[in-house]
N, C-alpha and C positions, 0 to 999 in steps of 0.2 A: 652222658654228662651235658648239661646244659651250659651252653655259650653267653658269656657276660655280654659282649656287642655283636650281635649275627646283622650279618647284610641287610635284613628285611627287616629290622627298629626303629620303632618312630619312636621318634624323641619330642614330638609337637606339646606332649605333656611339660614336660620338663622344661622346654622353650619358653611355655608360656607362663609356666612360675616364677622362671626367673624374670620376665619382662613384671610379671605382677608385682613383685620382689621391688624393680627399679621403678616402677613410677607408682602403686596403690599408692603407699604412705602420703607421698607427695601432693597426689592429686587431695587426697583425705583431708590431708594441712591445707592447702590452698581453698577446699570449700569451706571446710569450717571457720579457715579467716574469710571468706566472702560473707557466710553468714554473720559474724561478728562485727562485720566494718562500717555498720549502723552505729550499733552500740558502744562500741568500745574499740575504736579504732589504732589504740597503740597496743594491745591482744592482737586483734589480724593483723598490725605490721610485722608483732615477732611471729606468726603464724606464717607469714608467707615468708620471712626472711629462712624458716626454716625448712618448709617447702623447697626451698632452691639450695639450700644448703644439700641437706639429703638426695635430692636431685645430683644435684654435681656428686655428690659421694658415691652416690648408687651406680651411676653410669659410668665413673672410674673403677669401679670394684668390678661389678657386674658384666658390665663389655668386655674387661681386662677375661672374665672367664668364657665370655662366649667365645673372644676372638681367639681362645688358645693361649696368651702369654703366661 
C-alpha cells in the first residue's frame, strides 16, 4: 500500500503552484496595465488597481494555506 505523505516528498512542485497561483495573475494585470498606460490610461489605472486587489486576496487565501491555518 502506498503512503499519501512518506518522509522523502517533495512537495517543491506544489510550492511553486501555489506561489504561481498568488502572484501570475497579478503580475499579468500590472503588465498589461504598463502596456496600456500610453494609450488609455484610465484601462491601466483599473488594471493595476486590480492587480493589487488580487494580490492582497491571493496572499490572504494563499499564505492562510501554506502557513497551515
Amino acid at each position: 500500500m502506498v503512503l499519501l505523505l512518506g518522509p522523502n516528498m517533495n512537495f517543491d512542485g506544489l510550492l511553486l503552484m501555489i506561489v504561481a497561483i498568488m502572484f501570475g495573475p497579478a503580475i499579468l494585470l500590472a503588465i498589461i496595465g504598463a502596456f496600456l498606460l500610453k494609450k488609455n490610461k484610465k484601462a491601466a489605472k483599473v488594471l493595476f488597481i486590480l492587480a493589487v486587489v488580487y494580490l492582497i486576496i491571493s496572499l490572504g487565501i494563499c499564505g492562510a494555506l501554506i502557513a497551515g491555518f
